[in-house]
C-alpha positions as CSV (number, residue, x, y, z in Angstrom):
1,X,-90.6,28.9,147.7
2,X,-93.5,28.4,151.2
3,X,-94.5,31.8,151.7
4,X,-93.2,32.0,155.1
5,X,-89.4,31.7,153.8
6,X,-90.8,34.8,151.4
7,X,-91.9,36.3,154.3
8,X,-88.4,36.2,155.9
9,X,-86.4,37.1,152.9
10,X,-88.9,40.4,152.5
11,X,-88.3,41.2,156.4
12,X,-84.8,41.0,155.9
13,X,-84.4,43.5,152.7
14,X,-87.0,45.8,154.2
15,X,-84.4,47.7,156.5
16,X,-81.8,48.0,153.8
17,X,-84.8,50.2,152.1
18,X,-86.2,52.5,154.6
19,X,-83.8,55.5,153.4
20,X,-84.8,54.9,149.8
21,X,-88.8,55.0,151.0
22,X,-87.6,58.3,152.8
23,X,-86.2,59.8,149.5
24,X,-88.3,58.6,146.9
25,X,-91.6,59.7,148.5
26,X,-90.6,63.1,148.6
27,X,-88.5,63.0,145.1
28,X,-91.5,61.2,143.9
29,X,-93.8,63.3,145.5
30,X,-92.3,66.2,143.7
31,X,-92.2,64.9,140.4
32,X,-95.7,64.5,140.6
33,X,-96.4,67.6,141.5
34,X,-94.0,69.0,138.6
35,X,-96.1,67.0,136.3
36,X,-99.2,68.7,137.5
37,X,-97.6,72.2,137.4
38,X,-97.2,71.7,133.7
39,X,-100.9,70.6,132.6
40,X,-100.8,66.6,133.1
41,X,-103.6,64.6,134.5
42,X,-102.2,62.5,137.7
43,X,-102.5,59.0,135.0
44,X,-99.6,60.5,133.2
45,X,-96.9,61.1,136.2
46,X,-97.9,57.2,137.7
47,X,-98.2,56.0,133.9
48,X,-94.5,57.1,133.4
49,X,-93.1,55.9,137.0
50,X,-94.8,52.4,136.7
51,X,-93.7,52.2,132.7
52,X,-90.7,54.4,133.0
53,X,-88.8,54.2,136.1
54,X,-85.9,56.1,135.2
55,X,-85.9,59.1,138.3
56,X,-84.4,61.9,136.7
57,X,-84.7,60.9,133.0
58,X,-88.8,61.5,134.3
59,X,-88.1,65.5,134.7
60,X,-86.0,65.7,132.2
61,X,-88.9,63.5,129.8
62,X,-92.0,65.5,131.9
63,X,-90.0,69.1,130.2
64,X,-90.0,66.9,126.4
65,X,-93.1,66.5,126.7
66,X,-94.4,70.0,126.5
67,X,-91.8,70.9,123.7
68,X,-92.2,70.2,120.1
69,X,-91.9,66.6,118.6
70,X,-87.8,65.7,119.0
71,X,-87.3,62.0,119.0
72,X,-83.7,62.4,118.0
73,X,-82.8,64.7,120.5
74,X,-85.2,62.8,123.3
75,X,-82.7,59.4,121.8
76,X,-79.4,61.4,122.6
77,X,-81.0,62.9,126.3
78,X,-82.4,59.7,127.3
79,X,-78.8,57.8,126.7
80,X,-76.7,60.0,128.1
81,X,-78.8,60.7,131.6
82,X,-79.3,56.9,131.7
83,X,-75.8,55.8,130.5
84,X,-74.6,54.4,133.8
85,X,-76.7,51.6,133.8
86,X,-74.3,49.6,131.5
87,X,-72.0,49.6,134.1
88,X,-74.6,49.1,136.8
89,X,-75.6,46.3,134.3
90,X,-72.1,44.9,133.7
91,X,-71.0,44.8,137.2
92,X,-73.8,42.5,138.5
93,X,-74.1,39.9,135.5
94,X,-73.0,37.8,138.0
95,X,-75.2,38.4,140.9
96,X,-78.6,38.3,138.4
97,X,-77.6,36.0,136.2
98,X,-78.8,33.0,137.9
99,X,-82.1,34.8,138.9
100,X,-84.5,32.7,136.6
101,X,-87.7,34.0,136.1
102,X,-87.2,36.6,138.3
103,X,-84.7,38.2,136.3
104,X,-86.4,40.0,133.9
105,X,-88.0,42.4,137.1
106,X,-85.1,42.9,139.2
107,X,-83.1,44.2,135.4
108,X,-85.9,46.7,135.2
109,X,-86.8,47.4,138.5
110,X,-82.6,48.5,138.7
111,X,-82.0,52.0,139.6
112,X,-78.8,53.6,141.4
113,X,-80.0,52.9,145.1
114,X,-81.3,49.7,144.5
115,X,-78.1,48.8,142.6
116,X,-75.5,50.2,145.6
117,X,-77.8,48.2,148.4
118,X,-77.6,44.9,146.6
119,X,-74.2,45.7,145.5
120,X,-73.4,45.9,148.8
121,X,-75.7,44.4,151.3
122,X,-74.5,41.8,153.6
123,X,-77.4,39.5,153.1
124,X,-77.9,37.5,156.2
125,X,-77.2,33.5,157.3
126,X,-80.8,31.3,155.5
127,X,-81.9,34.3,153.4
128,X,-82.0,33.4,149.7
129,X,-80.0,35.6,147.6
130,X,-81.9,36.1,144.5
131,X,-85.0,36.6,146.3
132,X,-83.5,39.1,148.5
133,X,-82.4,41.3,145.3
134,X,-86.2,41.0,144.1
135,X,-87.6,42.4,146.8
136,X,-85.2,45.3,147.6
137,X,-85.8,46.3,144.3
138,X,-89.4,45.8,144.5
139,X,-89.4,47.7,147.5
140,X,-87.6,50.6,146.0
141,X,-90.4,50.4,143.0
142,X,-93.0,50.5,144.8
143,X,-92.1,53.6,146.5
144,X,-91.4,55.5,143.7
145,X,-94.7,54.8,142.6
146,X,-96.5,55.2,146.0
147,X,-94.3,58.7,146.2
148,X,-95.3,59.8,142.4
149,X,-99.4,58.9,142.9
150,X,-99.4,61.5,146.4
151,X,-97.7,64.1,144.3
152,X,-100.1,63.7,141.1
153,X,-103.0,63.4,143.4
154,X,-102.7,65.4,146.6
155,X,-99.0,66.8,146.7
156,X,-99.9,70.3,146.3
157,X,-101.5,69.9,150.0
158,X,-98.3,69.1,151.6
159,X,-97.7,71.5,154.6
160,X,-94.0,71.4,154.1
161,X,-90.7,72.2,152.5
162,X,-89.2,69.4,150.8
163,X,-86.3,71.3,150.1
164,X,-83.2,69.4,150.6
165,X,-84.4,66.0,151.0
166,X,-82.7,64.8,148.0
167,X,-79.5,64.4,150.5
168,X,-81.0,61.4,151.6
169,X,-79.5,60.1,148.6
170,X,-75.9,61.1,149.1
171,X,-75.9,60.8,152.4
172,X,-76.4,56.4,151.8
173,X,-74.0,56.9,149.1
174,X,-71.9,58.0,151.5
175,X,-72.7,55.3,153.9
176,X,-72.3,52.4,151.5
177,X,-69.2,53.6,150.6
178,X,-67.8,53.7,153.8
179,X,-69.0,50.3,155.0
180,X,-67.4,48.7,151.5
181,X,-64.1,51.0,152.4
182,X,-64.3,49.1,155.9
183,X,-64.9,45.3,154.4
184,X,-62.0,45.5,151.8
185,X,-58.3,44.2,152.2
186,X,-57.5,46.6,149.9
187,X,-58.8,50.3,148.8
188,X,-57.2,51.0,145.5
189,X,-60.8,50.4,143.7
190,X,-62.1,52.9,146.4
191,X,-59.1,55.6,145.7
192,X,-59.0,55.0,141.9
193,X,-63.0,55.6,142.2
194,X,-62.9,59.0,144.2
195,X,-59.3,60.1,142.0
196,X,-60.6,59.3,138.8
197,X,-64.4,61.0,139.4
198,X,-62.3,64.0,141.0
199,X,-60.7,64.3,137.7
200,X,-63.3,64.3,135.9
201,X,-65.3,66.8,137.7
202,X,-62.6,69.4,137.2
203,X,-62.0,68.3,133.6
204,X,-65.7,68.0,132.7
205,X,-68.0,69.8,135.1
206,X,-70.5,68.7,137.5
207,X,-73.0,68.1,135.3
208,X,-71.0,65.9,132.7
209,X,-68.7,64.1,134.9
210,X,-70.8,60.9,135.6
211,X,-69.9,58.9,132.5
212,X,-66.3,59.7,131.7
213,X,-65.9,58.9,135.1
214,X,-67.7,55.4,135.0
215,X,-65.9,54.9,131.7
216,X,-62.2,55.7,133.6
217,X,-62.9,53.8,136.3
218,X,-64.3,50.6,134.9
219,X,-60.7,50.9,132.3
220,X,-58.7,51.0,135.4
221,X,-59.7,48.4,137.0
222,X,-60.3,46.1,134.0
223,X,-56.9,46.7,133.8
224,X,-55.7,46.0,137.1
225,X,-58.2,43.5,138.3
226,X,-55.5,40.2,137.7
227,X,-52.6,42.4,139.2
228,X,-55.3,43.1,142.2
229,X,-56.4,39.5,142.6
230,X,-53.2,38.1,142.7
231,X,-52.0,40.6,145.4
232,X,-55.4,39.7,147.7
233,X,-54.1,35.6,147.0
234,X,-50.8,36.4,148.4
């Protein structure tokens, strides 16, 4: 591809990432200062986001990492804090499959914000699809490194509370969902989604909630998804 159509296809995802560069320098940020808090030269914080890039598997790995030797129970942590990228995975075989080369770095560079913004994007008229998923989630990357190098090097000099920030997040959660809510004919994956995860919250607790709730919903709609296509035909 000329590197002027790359050009255009990375101005055109850019946008669609500015509230992940808002978040992830500041979560990033912070999780390289946590790293320094516990003993760590700055290489080790950027080592694990450029290697790693897992977000909160990172604070949960950065507290591992000061305990005894538990490969087992690092196994069992490490699946079930990153067990919703099978679905992640699942639902956009599709969409990366015909990637080519540049498969292999969009599948890691994948993370929840990068997955709910090409999930969900409206990519515009002459902007190549597959390039436009490589560089939203090279953007997103990139700033989790950029955030996780001024926290291991100079975060501690920050003159301000960070406190909160993380609602960055859920606030374009929030966003995407409403914007998908607006483009569909029909919302019963939207109300099975919020149902079902409502459930499991009050069945399994805020902090265990996440996969039985992936798993329900992706059984529903497996189950429904002829009954659902064949109404949207009609």
């Amino acid at each position: 591809m000329k590197q002027r159509t790359i050009a255009k296809v990375a101005r055109a995802a850019f946008p669609y990432t500015l509230p992940i560069l808002a978040c992830f320098l500041f979560i990033g940020a912070a999780f390289g200062i946590y790293m320094k808090t516990l003993g760590f030269s700055p290489l080790y914080p950027i080592f694990m986001s450029v290697f790693i890039f897992a977000g909160s598997m990172q604070f949960v790995a950065a507290g591992l990492l000061v305990q005894p030797f538990a490969p087992v129970s690092t196994l069992i942590a490490t699946l079930i804090v990153n067990a919703r990228h099978v679905f992640y995975g699942m639902s956009m075989l599709e969409n990366y499959g015909t990637l080519g080369k540049k498969k292999v770095p969009v599948i890691f560079w994948m993370c929840d914000e990068t997955f709910s913004i090409n999930c969900g994007a409206e990519i515009p008229p002459g902007v190549d699809r597959g390039w436009f998923y490589f560089f939203v989630s090279l953007f997103d990357y990139s700033y989790w490194i950029i955030g996780t190098t001024l926290g291991a090097v100079g975060g501690e000099l920050l003159p301000f509370d960070t406190t909160g920030i993380d609602f960055v997040v859920t606030a374009l959660f929030l966003v995407i969902f409403m914007s998908q809510w607006e483009k569909e004919k029909s919302h019963v994956s939207g109300v099975s989604g919020l149902v079902i995860s409502a459930v499991c919250l009050a069945l399994f607790g805020p902090d265990g909630f996440i996969l039985p709730a992936m798993v329900g919903i992706l059984l529903f709609l497996t189950i429904l998804r002829r009954p659902m296509e064949r109404r949207l035909e009609v």
